[in-house]
TORVOZA-520313 format. One line per 3 residues: number of its first residue (from 1); for each residue x, y, z of C-alpha. Coordinates in steps of 0.2 Angstrom, whole numbers. Example, Ala and Ser with C-alpha at 12.3 -4.5 7.8 and 13.67 -1.06 7.14 Angstrom:
<atoms>
1	62 -22 39  68 -5 36
</atoms>
This chain:
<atoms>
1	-236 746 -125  -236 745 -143  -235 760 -154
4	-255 759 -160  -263 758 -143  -253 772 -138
7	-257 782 -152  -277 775 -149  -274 781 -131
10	-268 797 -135  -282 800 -147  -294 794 -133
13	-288 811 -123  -292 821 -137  -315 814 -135
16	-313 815 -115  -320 835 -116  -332 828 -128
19	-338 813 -120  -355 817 -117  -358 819 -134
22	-348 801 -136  -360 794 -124  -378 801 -131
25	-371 795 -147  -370 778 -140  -388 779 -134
28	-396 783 -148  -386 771 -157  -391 756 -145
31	-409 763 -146  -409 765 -167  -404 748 -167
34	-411 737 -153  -427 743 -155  -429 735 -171
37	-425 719 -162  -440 718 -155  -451 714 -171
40	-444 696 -171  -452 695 -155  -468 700 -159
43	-468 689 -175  -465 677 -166  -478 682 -154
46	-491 685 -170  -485 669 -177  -487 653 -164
49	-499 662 -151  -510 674 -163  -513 668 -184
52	-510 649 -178  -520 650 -163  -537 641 -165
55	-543 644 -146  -543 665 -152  -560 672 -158
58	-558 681 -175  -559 699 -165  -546 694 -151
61	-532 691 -165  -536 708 -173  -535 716 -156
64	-519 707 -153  -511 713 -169  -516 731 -165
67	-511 732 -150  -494 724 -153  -489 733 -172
70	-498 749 -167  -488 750 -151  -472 746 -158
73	-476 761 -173  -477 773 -159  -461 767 -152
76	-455 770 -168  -463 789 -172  -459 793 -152
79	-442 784 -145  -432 777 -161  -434 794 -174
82	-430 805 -159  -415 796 -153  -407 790 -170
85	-407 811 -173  -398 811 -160  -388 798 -161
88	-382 806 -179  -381 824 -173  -370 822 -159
91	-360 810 -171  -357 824 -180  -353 837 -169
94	-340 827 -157  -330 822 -172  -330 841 -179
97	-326 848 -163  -312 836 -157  -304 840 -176
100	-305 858 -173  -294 856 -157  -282 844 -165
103	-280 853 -182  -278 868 -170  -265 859 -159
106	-256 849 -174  -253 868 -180  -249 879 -165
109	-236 864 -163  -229 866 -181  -228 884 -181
112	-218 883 -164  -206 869 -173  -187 875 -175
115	-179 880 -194  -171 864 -197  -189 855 -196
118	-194 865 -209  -178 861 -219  -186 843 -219
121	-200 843 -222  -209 850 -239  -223 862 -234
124	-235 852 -245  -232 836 -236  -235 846 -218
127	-252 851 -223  -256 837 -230  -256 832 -212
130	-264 843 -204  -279 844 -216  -280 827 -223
133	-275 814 -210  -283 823 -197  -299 823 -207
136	-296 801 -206  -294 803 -189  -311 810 -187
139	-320 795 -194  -312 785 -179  -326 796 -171
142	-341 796 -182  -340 779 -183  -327 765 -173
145	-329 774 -155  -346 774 -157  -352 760 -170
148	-341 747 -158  -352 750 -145  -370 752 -155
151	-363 734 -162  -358 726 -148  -375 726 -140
154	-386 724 -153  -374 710 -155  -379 704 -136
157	-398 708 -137  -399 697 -151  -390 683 -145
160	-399 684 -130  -415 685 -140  -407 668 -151
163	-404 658 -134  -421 661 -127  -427 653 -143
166	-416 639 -146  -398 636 -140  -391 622 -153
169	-398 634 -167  -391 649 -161  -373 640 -158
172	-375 635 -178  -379 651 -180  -364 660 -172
175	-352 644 -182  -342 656 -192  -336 668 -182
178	-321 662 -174  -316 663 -195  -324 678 -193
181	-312 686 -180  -296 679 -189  -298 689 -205
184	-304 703 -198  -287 705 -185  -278 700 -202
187	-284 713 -214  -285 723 -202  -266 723 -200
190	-262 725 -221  -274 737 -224  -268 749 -208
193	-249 745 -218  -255 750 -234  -266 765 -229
196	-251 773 -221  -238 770 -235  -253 778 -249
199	-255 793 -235  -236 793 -235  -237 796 -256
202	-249 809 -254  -241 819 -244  -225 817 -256
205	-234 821 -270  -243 838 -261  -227 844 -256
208	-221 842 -276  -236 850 -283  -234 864 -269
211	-219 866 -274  -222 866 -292  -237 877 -294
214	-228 891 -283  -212 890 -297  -226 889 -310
217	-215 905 -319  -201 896 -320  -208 881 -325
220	-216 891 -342  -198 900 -344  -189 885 -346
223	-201 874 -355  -206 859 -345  -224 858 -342
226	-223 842 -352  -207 837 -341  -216 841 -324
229	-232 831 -332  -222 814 -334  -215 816 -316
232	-232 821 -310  -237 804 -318  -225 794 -315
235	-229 800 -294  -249 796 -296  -243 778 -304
238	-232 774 -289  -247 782 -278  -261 771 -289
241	-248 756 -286  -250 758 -268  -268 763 -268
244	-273 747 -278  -263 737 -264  -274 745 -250
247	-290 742 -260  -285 723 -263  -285 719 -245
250	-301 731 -243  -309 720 -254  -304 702 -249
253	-308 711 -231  -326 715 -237  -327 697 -247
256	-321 684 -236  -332 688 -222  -347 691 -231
259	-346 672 -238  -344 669 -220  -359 679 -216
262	-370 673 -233  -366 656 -228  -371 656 -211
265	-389 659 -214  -390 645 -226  -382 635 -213
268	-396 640 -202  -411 636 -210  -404 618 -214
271	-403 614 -197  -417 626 -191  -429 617 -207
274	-422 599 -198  -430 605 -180  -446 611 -188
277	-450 594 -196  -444 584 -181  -453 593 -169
280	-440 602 -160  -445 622 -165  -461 630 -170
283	-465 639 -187  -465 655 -177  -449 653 -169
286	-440 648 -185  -446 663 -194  -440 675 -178
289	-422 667 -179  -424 669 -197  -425 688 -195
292	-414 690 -180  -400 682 -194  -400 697 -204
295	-398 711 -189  -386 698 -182  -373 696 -198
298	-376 715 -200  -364 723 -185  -350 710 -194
301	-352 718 -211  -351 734 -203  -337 725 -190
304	-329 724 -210  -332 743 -217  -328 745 -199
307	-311 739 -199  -306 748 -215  -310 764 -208
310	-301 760 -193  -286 755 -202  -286 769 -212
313	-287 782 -197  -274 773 -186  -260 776 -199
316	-265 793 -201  -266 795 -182  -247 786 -181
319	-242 802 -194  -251 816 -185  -244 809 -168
322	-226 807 -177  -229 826 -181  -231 829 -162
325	-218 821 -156  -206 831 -166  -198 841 -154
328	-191 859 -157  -171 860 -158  -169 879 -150
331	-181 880 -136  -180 892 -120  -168 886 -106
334	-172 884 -89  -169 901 -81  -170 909 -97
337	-174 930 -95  -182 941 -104  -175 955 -111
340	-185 972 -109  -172 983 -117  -159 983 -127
343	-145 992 -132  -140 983 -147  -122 977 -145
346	-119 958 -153  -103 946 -150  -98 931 -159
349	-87 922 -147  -76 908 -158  -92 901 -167
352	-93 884 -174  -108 879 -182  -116 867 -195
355	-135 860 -202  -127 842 -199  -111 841 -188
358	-107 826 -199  -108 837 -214  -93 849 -208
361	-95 865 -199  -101 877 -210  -96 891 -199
364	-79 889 -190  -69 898 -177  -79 915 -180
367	-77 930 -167  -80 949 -169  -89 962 -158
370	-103 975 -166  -106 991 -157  -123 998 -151
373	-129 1007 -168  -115 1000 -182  -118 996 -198
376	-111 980 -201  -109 973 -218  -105 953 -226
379	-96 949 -238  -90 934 -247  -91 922 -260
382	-107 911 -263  -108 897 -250  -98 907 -238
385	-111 908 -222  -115 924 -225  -136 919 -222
388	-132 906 -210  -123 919 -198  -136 929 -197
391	-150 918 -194  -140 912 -180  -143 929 -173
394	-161 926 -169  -159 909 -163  -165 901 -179
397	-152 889 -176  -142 886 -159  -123 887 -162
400	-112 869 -161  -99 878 -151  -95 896 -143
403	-107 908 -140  -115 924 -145  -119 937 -135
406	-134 951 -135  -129 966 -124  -116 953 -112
409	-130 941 -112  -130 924 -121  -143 922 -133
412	-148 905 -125  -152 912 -108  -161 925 -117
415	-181 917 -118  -185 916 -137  -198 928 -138
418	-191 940 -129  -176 940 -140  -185 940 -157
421	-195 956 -151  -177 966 -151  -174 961 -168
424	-182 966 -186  -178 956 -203  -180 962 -222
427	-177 948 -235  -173 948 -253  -187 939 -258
430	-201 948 -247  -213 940 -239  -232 945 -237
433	-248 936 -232  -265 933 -240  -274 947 -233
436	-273 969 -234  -260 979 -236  -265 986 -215
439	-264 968 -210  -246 964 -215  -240 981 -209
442	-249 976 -192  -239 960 -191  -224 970 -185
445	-234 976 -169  -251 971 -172  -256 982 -155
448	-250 997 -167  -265 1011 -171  -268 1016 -189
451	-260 1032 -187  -244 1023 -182  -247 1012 -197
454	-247 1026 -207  -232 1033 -200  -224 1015 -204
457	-228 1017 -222  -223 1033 -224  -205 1030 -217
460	-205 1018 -229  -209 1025 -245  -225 1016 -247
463	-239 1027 -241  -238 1036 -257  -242 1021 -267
466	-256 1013 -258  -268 1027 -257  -269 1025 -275
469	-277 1010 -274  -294 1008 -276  -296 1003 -255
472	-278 1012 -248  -274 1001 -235  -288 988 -234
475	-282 981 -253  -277 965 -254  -261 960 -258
478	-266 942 -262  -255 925 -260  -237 930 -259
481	-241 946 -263  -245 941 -278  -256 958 -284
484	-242 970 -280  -224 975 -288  -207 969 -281
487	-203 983 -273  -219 988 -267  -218 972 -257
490	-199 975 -251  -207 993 -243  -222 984 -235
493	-210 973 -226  -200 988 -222  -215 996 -215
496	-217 982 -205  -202 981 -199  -203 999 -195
499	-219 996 -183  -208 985 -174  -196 998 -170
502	-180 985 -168  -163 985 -160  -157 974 -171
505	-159 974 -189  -154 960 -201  -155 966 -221
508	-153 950 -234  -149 956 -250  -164 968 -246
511	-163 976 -265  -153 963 -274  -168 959 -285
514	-175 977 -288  -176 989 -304  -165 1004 -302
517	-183 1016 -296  -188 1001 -285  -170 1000 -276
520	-170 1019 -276  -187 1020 -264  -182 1005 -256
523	-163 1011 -251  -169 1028 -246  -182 1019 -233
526	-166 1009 -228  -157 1022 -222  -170 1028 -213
529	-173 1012 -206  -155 1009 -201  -154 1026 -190
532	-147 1023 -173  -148 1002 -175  -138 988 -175
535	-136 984 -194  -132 968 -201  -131 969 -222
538	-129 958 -233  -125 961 -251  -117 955 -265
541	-117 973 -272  -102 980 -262  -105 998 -266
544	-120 999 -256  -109 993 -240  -94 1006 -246
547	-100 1016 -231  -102 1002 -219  -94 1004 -199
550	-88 986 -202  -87 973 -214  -83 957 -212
553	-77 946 -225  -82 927 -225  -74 913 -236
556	-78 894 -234  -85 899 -216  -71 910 -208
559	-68 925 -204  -54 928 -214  -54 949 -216
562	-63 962 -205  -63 981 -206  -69 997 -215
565	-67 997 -233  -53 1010 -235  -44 996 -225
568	-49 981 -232  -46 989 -248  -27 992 -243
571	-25 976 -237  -25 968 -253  -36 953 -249
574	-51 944 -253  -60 960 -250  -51 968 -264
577	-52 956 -277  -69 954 -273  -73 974 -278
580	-62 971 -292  -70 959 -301  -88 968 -295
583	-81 984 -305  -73 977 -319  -54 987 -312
586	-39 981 -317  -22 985 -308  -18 1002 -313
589	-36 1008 -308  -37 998 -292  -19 1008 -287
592	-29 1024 -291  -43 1019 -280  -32 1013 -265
595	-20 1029 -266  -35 1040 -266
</atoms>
């Protein structure tokens, strides 16, 4: 089966709840147009058998043209307006509806994706598909599932209609669509090509400016607003490339068949003129095909918007469906357990680990054992895998080799959530979300009560700070956290990590980017936060680690020292030389430090 009709049946699972609406959509699109069909009819009627009539008194042809327009106004006012409401109403509300579950599923499938997909993929270019291809994807609603069908029988009415009037006019009259039918299967082709390499391009360029407009600081530091400016141009100029390529088939798609379909008629009243004069066709019946021609020629012009549209939302459907089918990487195993408490003891047993194994390992061989409650430290050079250890922790990553272990238990036959529950994370670059300052707090535990939210923030060191603001705890902290301080976001997440009362905790450079009052509130909720868990720190400031239970030293991803920082200091090693340069200490000083 090839990949569109699938993508097309899958879609198709997506209307099912809504088919009802689908199907009085249908209705009222069969009724808003084949009523009309019917005034060719009476015409007709009118025409050879009413006005031409000489046997009909002047009275019985008035009462035959009231009878026959007035009734077919009050189909109008009664059946047509009432279900060509209908038909637009439920229109509406099945496409609306089916995107609300879609957008809904596209992003509870994202949001369950594994790290590395988000290594991939720009974050721009992922909502670019789930806001603006899935909006395409609703046109397929709103107007080929249900225009097909409104088209097709309007279609069939009228040829009916065409036969019963003449059959060697209304073959001239249906001459050009087997042309017809040809371009439409080839544009239809190109323009669904097209389509998807402009939304291609656009997601590319909403993933830049994503990226662009959230580094906007940086941007104004170094200068190059004019430098991003060209780039940005020179993307929209590839984009207008592709664009113009799309609209070049749209329009031969809307210009070839519409000669076909001016043509036709022209066609028509050659021959249908011919069978008037010879005899063959009444006045009456010439002027009924003549009106049935434009009805009839209409569903292939809209057959043309039609396949555009279609085109258009087929390609985004192949990329929303391309989004589903990514898989995540670390998923739970079969058998996997649940972990309801936990003590807090964590083994790397000979680790090996990489992004892309053809890349090279970026952790190799690494093994040590953290007690219940330690403080753990890591140190090493830039690049060392530092980050990426700890990130395997909570399963961010699934190790390449070896294991580790949480209380005996491998991680991977620990179920995901469960394991993620025991463990709390504070980053260097603290992360809030559009909303108040009680909402973020409450994303730690968000079943906590606003007395333990409280509690939270006073552990750490924040309570103090947001009753000043004009709305205490219901402020908002805007995008980013963009209304508040460095390190009044670094105690916010500390708070929240408080109000999930981990086992586990991993600190990243928590103060690295902090003034020296900042880091001093921050620290001092640290340690608080540290009391009786399983700590791993990392920080490239080695005298807040000087009291660490255990610190292991990394280089070019091995474990290449381990041990308290008296030792590791008296070993002479990386370690040391590391604190050395840190400190500035030369020889004589650094024989000082280690004797004492």
């Amino acid at each position: 089966m090839a990949a569109r009709t699938r993508n097309f049946l899958r879609f198709l699972r997506y209307v099912k709840p809504y088919r009802g609406y689908v199907l009085l959509t249908v209705i009222g699109g069969i009724v808003k147009f084949t009523v009309p069909l019917f005034v060719p009819q009476i015409t007709r009627h009118l025409l050879d058998h009413v006005y031409l009539n000489p046997a009909l008194s002047t009275t019985a042809k008035f009462r035959e043209l009231y009878r026959y327009v007035g009734g077919m106004m009050a189909v109008f006012v009664f059946i047509w307006a009432p279900w060509t409401y209908v038909r637009h109403y439920y229109a509406g509300k099945a496409g609306h509806r089916l995107v609300f579950d879609l957008r809904c599923e596209l992003y509870e499938h994202i949001l369950r994706l594994s790290a590395s997909f988000f290594d991939r993929h720009k974050s721009g270019g992922i909502v670019s598909r789930l806001i603006g291809d899935i909006a395409l994807a609703q046109n397929l609603v709103g107007s080929a599932l249900t225009n097909v069908w409104m088209d097709a029988v309007s279609l069939f009415v009228i040829v009916y209609f065409l036969l019963r009037i003449d059959v060697p006019l209304t073959m001239v009259a249906l001459i050009t669509f087997p042309l017809y039918l040809y371009f439409f299967r080839v544009f239809g082709t190109r323009i669904r090509e097209a389509s998807h390499r402009v939304q291609e391009e656009v997601e590319n360029i909403s993933g830049n400016v994503q990226e662009k407009i959230a580094g906007s600081l940086v941007i104004h530091a170094f200068g190059q607003e004019k430098a991003e400016g060209r780039h940005f141009i020179r993307e929209n100029e590839q984009l207008f490339s592709s664009t113009m390529r799309t609209v070049f088939y749209q329009s031969l798609n809307m210009a070839i068949p519409g000669v076909l379909t001016q043509l036709a008629p022209l066609i028509v009243a050659l021959f249908g003129g011919y069978r008037v004069i010879t005899g063959r066709l009444t006045v009456g019946e010439l002027v009924a095909v003549g009106m049935y021609l434009g009805p009839l020629y209409l569903p292939l012009q809209r057959f043309s918007e039609l396949n555009v549209v279609f085109a258009n939302s087929m390609a985004a459907l192949d990329r929303i469906f391309e989004l589903m089918d990514e898989q995540p990487e670390v998923v739970d195993r079969p058998g996997a357990v649940d972990l309801p408490t936990v003590e807090g003891r964590v083994e790397f047993d000979h680790v090996f680990f990489s992004y892309k194994r053809e890349n090279g390992a970026i952790l190799q061989d690494v093994s040590f054992t953290v007690e219940p409650g330690q403080r753990v430290a890591l140190v090493g050079p830039s690049g060392a895998g530092k980050t990426t250890l700890v990130n395997l922790i909570p399963r961010f990553y699934d190790v390449d080799e070896g294991a580790i272990k949480v209380d005996g238990h491998d991680i991977r036959s620990i179920k995901l959530k469960s394991l993620r529950r025991h463990i709390g994370i504070v980053l260097q670059d603290p992360i809030l979300f559009s909303g108040s300052i009680k909402e973020n707090v409450l994303y730690g535990n968000p079943r906590a009560g606003m007395e333990e939210v409280i509690a939270a923030c006073k552990a750490a060191n924040a309570h103090d700070f947001i009753t000043t603001l004009p709305q205490g705890y219901e402020s908002e902290v805007g995008e980013r956290g963009a209304h508040l301080s460095g390190g009044q976001r670094q105690r916010i997440t500390i708070a929240r990590a408080f109000l999930k009362n981990p086992r586990i905790l991993i600190l990243d450079e928590a103060t690295s980017a902090l003034d020296a009052e900042s880091e001093k509130l921050v620290q001092e909720a640290l340690e608080r936060l540290m009391v009786g868990r399983t700590t791993f720190i990392i920080a490239h400031r080695l005298s807040t680690i000087i009291g660490a239970d255990l610190i292991l030293v990394l280089d070019r991803g091995r474990l290449v020292e381990a041990g308290t920082h008296a030792a590791l200091m008296a070993a002479g090693g990386i370690y040391r030389r590391l604190f050395a340069r840190q400190f500035g200490l030369g020889p004589k000083s650094m024989e000082g430090l280690t004797s004492a």
